[in-house]
LUMTORTOR-51589 format. One record per atom (N, C-alpha, C): residue number from 0; x, y, z; residue in one letter. Coordinates in steps of 0.1 Angstrom, whole numbers, always signed. Example, Ala and Ser with C-alpha at 12.3 -4.5 7.8 and 13.67 -1.06 7.14 Angstrom:
LUMTORTOR-51589
n 0 | c1 +132 | c2 -57 | c3 +78 | res A
n 0 | c1 +123 | c2 -45 | c3 +78 | res A
n 0 | c1 +132 | c2 -33 | c3 +78 | res A
n 1 | c1 +128 | c2 -22 | c3 +71 | res S
n 1 | c1 +137 | c2 -11 | c3 +71 | res S
n 1 | c1 +129 | c2 +0 | c3 +79 | res S
This chain:
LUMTORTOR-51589
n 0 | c1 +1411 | c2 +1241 | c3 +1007 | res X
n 0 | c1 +1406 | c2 +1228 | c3 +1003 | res X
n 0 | c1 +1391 | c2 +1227 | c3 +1008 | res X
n 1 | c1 +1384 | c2 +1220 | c3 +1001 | res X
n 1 | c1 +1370 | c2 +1218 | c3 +1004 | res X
n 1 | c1 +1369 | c2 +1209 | c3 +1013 | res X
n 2 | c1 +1360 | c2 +1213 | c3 +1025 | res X
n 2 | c1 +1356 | c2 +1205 | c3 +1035 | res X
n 2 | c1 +1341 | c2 +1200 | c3 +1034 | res X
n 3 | c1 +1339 | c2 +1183 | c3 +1043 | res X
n 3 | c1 +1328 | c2 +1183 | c3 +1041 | res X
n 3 | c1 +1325 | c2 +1178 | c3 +1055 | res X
n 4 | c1 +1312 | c2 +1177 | c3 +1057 | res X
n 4 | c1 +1307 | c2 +1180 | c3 +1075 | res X
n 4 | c1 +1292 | c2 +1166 | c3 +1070 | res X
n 5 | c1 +1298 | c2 +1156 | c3 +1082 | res X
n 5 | c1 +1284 | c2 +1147 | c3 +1079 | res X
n 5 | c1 +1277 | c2 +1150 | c3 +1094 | res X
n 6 | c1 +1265 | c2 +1146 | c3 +1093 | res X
n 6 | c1 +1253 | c2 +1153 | c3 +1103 | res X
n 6 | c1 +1241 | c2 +1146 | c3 +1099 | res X
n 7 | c1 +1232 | c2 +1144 | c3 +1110 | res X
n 7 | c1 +1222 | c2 +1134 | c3 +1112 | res X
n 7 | c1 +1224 | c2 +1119 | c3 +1119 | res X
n 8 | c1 +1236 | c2 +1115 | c3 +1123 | res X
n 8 | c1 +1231 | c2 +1105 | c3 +1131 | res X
n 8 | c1 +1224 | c2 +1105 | c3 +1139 | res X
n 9 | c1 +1218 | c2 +1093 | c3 +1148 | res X
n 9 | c1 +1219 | c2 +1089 | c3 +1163 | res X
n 9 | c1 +1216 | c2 +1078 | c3 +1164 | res X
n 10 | c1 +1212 | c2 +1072 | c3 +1174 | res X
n 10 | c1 +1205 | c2 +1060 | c3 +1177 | res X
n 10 | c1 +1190 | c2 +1060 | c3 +1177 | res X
n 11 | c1 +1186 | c2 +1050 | c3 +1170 | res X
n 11 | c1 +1175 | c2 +1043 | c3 +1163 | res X
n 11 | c1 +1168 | c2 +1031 | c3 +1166 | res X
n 12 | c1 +1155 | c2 +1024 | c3 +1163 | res X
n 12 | c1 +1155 | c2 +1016 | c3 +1163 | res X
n 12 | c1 +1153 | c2 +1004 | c3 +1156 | res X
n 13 | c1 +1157 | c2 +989 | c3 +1153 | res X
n 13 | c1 +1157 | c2 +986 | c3 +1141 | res X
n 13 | c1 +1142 | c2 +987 | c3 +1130 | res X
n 14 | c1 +1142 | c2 +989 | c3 +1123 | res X
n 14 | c1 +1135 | c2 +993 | c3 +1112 | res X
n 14 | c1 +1129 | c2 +1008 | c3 +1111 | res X
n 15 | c1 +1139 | c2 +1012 | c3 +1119 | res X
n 15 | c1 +1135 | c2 +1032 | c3 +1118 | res X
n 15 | c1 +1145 | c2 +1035 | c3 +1106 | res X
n 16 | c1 +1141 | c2 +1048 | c3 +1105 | res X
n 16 | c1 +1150 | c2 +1054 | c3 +1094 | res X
n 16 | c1 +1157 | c2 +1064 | c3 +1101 | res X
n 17 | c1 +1164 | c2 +1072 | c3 +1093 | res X
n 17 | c1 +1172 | c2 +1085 | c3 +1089 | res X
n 17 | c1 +1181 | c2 +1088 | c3 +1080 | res X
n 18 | c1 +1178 | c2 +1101 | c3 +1082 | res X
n 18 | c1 +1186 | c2 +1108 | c3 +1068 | res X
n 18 | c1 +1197 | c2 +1113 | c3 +1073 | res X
n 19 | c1 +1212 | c2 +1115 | c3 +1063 | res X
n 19 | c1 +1220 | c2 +1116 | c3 +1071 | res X
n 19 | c1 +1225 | c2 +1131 | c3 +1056 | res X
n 20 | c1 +1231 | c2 +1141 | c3 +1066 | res X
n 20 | c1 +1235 | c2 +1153 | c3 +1057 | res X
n 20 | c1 +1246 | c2 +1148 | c3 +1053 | res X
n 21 | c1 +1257 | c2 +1153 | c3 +1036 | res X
n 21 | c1 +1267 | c2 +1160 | c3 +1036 | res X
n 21 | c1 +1272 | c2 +1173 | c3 +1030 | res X
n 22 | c1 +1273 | c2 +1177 | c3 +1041 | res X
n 22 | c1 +1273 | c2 +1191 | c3 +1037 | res X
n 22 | c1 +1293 | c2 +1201 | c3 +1031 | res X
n 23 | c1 +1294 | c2 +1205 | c3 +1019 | res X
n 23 | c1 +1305 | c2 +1211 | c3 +1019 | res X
n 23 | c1 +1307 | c2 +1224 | c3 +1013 | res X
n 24 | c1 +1320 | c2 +1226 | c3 +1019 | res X
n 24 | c1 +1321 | c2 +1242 | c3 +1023 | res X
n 24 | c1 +1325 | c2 +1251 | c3 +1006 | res X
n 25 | c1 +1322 | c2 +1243 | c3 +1000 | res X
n 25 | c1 +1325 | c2 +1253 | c3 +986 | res X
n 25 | c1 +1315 | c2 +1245 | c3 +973 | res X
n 26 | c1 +1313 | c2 +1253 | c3 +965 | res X
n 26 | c1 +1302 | c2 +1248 | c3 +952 | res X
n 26 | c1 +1313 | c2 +1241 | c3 +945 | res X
n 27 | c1 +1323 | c2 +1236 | c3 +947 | res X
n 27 | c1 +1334 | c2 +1231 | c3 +939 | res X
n 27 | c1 +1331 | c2 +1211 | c3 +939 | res X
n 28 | c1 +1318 | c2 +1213 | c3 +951 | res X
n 28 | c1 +1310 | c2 +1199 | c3 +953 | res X
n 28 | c1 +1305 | c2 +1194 | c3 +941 | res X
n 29 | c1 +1301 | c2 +1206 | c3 +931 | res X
n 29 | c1 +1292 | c2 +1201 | c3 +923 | res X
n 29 | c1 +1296 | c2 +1191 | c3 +908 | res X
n 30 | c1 +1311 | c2 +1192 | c3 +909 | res X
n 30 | c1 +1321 | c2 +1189 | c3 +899 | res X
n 30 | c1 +1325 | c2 +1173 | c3 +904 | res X
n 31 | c1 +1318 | c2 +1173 | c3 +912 | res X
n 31 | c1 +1328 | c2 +1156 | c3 +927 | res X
n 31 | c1 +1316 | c2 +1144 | c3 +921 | res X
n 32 | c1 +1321 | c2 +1133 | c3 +915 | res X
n 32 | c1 +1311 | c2 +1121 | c3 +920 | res X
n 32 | c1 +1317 | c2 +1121 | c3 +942 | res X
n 33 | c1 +1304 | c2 +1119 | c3 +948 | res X
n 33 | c1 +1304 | c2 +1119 | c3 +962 | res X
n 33 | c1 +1302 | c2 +1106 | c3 +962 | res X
n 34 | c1 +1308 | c2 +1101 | c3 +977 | res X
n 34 | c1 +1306 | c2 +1090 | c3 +978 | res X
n 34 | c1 +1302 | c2 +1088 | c3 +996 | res X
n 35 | c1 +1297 | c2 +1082 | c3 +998 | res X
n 35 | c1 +1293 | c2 +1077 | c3 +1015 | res X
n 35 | c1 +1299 | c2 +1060 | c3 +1019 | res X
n 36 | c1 +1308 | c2 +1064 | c3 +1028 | res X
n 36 | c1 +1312 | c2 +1049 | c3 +1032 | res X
n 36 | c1 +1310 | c2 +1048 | c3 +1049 | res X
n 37 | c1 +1312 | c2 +1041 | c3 +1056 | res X
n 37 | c1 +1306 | c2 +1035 | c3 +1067 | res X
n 37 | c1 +1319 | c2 +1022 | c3 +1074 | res X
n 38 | c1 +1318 | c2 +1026 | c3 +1083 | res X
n 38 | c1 +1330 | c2 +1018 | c3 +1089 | res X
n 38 | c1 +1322 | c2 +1011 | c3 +1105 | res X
n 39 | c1 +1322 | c2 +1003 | c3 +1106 | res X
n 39 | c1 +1317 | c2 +997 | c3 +1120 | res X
n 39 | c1 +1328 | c2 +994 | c3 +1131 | res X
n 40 | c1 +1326 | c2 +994 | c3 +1141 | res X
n 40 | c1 +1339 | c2 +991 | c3 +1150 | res X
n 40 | c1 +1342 | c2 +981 | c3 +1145 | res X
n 41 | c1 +1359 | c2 +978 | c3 +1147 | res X
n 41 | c1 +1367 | c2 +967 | c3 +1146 | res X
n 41 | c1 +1368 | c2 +965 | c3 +1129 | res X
n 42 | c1 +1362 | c2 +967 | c3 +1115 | res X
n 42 | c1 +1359 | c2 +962 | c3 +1105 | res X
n 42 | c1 +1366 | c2 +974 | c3 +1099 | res X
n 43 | c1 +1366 | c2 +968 | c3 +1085 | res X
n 43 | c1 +1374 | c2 +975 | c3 +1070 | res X
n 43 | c1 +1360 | c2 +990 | c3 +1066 | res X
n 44 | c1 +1366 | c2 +999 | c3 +1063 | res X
n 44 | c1 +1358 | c2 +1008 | c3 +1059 | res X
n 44 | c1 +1351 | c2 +1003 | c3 +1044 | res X
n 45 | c1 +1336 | c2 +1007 | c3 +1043 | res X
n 45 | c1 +1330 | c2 +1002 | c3 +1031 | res X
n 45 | c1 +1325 | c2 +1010 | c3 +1025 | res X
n 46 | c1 +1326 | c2 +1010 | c3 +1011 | res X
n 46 | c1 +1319 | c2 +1024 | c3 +1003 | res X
n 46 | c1 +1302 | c2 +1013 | c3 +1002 | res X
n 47 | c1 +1293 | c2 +1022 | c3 +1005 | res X
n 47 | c1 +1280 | c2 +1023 | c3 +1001 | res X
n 47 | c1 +1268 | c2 +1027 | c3 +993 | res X
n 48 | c1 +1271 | c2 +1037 | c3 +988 | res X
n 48 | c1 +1270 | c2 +1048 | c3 +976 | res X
n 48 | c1 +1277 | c2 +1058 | c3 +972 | res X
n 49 | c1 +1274 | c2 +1060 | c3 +959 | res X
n 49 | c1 +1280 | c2 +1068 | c3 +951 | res X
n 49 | c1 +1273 | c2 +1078 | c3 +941 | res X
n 50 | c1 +1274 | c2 +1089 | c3 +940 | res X
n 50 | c1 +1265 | c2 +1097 | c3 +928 | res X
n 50 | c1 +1275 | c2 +1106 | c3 +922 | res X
n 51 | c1 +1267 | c2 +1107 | c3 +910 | res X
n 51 | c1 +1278 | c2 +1115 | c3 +902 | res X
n 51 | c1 +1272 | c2 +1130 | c3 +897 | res X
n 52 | c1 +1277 | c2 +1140 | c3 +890 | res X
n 52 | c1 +1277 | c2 +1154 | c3 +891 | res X
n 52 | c1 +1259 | c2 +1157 | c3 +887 | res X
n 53 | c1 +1256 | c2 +1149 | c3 +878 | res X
n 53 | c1 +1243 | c2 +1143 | c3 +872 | res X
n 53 | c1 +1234 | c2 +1136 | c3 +874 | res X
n 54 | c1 +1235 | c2 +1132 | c3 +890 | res X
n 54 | c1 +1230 | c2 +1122 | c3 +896 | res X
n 54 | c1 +1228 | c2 +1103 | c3 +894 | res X
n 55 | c1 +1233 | c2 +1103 | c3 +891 | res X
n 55 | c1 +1236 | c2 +1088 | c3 +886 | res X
n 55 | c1 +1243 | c2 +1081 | c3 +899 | res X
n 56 | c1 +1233 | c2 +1072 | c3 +904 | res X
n 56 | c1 +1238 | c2 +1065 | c3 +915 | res X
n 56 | c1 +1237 | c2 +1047 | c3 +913 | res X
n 57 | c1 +1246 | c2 +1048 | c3 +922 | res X
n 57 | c1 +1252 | c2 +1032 | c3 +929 | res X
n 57 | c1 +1251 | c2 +1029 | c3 +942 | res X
n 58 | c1 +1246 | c2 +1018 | c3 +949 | res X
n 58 | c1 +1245 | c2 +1015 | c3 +961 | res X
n 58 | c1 +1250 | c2 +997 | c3 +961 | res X
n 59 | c1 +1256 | c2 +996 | c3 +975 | res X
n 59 | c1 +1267 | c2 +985 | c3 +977 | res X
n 59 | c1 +1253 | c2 +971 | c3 +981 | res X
n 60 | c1 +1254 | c2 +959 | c3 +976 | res X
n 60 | c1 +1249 | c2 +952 | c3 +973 | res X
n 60 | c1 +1241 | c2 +949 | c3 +989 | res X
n 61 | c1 +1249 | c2 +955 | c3 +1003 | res X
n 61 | c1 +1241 | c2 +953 | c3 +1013 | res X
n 61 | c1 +1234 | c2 +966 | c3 +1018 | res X
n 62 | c1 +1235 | c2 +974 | c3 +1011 | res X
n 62 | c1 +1225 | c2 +987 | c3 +1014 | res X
n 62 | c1 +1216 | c2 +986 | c3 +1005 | res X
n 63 | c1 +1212 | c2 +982 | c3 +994 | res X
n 63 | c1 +1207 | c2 +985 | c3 +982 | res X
n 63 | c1 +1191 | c2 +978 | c3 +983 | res X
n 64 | c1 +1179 | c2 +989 | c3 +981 | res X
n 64 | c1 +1169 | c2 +984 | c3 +983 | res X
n 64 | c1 +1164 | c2 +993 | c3 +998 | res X
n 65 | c1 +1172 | c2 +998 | c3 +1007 | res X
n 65 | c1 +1173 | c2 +1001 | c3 +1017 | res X
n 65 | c1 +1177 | c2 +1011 | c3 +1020 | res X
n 66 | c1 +1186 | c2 +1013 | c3 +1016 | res X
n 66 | c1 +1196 | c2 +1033 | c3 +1014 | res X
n 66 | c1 +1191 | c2 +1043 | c3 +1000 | res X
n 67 | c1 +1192 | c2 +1052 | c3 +1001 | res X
n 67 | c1 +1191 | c2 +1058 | c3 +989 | res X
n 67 | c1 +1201 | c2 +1076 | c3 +987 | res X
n 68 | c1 +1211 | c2 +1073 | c3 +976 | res X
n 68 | c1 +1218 | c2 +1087 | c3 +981 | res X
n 68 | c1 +1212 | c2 +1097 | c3 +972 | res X
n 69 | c1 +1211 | c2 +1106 | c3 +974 | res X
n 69 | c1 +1208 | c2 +1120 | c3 +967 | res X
n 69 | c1 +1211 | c2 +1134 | c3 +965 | res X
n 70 | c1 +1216 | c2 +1142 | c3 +959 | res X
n 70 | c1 +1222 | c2 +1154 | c3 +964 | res X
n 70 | c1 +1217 | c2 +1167 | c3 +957 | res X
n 71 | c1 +1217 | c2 +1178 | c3 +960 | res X
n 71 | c1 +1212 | c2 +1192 | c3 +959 | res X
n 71 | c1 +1227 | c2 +1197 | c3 +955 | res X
n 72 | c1 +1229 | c2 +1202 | c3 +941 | res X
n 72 | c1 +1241 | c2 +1206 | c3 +939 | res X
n 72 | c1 +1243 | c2 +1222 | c3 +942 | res X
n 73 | c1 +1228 | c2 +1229 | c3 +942 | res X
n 73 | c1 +1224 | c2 +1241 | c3 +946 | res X
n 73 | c1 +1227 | c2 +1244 | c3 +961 | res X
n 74 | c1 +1227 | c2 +1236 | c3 +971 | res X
n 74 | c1 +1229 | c2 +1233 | c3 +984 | res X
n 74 | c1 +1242 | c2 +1230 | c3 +988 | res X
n 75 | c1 +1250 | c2 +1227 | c3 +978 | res X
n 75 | c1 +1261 | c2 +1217 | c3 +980 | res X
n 75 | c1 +1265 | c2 +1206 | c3 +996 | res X
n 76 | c1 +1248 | c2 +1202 | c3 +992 | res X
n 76 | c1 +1245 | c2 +1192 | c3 +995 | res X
n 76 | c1 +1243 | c2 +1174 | c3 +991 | res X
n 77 | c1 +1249 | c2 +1166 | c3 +998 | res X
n 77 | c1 +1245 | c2 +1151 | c3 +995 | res X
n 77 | c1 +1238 | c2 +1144 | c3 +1012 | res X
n 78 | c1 +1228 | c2 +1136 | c3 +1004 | res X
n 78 | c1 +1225 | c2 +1134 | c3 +1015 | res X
n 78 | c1 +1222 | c2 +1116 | c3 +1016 | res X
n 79 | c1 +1218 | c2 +1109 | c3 +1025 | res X
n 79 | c1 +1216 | c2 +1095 | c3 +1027 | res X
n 79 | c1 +1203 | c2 +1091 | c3 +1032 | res X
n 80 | c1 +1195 | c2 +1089 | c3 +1026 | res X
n 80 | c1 +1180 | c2 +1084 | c3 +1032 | res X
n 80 | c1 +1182 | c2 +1071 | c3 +1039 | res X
n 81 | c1 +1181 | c2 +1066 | c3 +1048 | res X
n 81 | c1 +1184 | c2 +1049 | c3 +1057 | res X
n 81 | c1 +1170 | c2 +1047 | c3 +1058 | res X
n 82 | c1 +1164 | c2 +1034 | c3 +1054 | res X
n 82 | c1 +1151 | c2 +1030 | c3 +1057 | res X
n 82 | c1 +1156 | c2 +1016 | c3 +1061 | res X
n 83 | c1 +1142 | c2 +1012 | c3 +1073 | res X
n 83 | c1 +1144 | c2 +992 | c3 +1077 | res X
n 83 | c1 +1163 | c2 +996 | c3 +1082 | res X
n 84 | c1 +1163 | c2 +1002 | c3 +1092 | res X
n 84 | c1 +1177 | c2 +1003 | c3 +1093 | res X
n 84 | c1 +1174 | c2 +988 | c3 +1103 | res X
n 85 | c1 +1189 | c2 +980 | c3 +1102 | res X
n 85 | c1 +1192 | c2 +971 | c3 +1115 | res X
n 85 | c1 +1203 | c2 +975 | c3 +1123 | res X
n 86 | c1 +1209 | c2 +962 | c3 +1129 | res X
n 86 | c1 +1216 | c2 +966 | c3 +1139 | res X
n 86 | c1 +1231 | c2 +965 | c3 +1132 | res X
n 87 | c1 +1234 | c2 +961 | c3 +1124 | res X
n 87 | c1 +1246 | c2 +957 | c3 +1111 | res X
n 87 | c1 +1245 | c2 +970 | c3 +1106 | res X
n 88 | c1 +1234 | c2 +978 | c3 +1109 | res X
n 88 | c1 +1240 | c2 +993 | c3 +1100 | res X
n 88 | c1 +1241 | c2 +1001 | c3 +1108 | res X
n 89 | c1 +1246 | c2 +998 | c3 +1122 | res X
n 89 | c1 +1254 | c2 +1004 | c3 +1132 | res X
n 89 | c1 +1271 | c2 +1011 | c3 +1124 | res X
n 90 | c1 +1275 | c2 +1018 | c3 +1124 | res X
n 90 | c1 +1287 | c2 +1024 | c3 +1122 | res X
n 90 | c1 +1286 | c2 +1043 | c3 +1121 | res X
n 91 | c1 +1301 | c2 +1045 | c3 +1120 | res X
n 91 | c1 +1301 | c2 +1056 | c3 +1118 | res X
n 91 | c1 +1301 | c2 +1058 | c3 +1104 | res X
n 92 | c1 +1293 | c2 +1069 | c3 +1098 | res X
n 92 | c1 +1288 | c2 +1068 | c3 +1085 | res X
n 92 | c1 +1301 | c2 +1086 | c3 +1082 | res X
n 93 | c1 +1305 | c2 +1085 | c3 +1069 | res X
n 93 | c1 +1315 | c2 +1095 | c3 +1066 | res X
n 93 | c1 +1313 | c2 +1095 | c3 +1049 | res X
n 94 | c1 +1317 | c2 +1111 | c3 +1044 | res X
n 94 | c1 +1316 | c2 +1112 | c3 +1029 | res X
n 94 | c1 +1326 | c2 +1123 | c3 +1024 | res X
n 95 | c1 +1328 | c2 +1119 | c3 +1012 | res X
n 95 | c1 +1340 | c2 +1127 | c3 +1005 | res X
n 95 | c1 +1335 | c2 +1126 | c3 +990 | res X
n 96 | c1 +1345 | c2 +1131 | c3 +984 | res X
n 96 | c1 +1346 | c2 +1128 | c3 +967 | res X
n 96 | c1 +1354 | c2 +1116 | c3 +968 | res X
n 97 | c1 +1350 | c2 +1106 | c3 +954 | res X
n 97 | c1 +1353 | c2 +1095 | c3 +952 | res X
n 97 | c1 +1364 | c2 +1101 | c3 +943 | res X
n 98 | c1 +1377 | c2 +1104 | c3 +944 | res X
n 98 | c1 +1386 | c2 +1104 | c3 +938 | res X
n 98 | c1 +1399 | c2 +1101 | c3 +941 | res X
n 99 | c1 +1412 | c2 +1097 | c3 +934 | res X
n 99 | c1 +1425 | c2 +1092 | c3 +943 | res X
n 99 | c1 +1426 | c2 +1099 | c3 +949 | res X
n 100 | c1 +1431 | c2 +1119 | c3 +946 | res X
n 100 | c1 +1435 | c2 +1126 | c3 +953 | res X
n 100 | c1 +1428 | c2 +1130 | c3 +967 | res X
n 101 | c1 +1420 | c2 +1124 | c3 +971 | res X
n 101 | c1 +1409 | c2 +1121 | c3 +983 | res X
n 101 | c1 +1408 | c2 +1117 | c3 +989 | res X
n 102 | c1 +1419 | c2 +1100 | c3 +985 | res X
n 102 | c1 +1423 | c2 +1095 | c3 +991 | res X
n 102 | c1 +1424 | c2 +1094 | c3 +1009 | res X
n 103 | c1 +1431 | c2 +1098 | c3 +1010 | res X
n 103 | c1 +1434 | c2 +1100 | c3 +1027 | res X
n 103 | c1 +1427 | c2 +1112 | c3 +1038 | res X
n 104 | c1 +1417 | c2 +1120 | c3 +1029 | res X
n 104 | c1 +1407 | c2 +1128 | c3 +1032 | res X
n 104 | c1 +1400 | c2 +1118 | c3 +1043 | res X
n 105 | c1 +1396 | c2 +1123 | c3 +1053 | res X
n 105 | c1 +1382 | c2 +1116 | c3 +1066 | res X
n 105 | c1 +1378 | c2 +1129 | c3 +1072 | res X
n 106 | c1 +1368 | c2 +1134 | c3 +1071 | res X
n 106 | c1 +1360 | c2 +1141 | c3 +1081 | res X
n 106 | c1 +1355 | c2 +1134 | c3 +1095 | res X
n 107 | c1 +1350 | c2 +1138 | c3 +1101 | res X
n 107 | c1 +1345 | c2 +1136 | c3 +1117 | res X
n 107 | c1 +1337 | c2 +1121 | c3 +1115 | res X
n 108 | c1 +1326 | c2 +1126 | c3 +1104 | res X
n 108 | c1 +1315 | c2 +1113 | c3 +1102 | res X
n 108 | c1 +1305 | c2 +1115 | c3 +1111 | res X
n 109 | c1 +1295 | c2 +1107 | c3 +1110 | res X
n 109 | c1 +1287 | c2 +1109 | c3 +1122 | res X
n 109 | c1 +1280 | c2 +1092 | c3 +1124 | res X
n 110 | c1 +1274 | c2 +1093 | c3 +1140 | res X
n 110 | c1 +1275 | c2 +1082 | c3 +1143 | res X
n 110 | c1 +1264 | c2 +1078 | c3 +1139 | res X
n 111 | c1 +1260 | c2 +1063 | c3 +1136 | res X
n 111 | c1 +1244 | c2 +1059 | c3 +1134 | res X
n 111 | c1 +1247 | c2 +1045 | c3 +1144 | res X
n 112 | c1 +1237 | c2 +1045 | c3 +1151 | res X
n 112 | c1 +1236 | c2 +1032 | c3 +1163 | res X
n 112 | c1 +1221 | c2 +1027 | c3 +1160 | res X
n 113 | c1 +1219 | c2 +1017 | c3 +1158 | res X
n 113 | c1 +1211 | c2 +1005 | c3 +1155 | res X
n 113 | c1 +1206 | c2 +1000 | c3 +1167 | res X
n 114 | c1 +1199 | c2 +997 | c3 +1175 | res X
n 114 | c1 +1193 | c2 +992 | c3 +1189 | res X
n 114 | c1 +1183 | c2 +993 | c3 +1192 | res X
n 115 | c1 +1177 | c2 +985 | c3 +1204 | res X
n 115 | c1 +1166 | c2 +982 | c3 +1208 | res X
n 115 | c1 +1165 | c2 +989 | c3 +1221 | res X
């Protein structure tokens, strides 16, 4: 099964940026709408963007303007640009394919901390 590995958090300050990797282990990426969701302590996991094999993206009404997803199919790479980060976009940030069978798929994720 294809794995995928997120990389680039840390702690920031508000209105810094970062890019955050997702990186997976077979070109079988390139066939996946990917998606990036984000979960904060104590709260419901939230999808945030989405791109599809052709690049065609969606971003969640409170990232949008401010996030940007993108991916290198050559790389079997997706990636997350974060600009004007705050402290509400503290969570651990995680990515997969947006499909049912994917369902219950979670990688590690990586953390992004928001603070002063």
């Amino acid at each position: 099964q294809v794995q995928f590995v997120e990389s680039g958090g840390g702690l920031v300050q508000p209105g810094g940026s970062l890019t955050l990797s997702c990186a997976a282990s077979s070109t079988s990426f390139r066939i996946y709408t990917m998606a990036w969701y984000r979960q904060a302590a104590g709260e419901q996991r939230e999808l945030i963007a989405t791109i599809t094999p052709d690049n065609k993206t969606a971003h969640a009404d409170s990232v949008k303007g401010r996030f940007t997803v993108s991916r290198v199919n050559t790389k079997n790479t997706m990636y997350l640009q974060m600009n004007s980060l705050q402290p509400r976009d503290t969570a651990v940030y995680s990515c997969k394919p947006q499909a049912t069978n994917w369902r219950d798929y979670w990688g590690q994720g990586t953390q992004v901390i928001v603070s002063s």
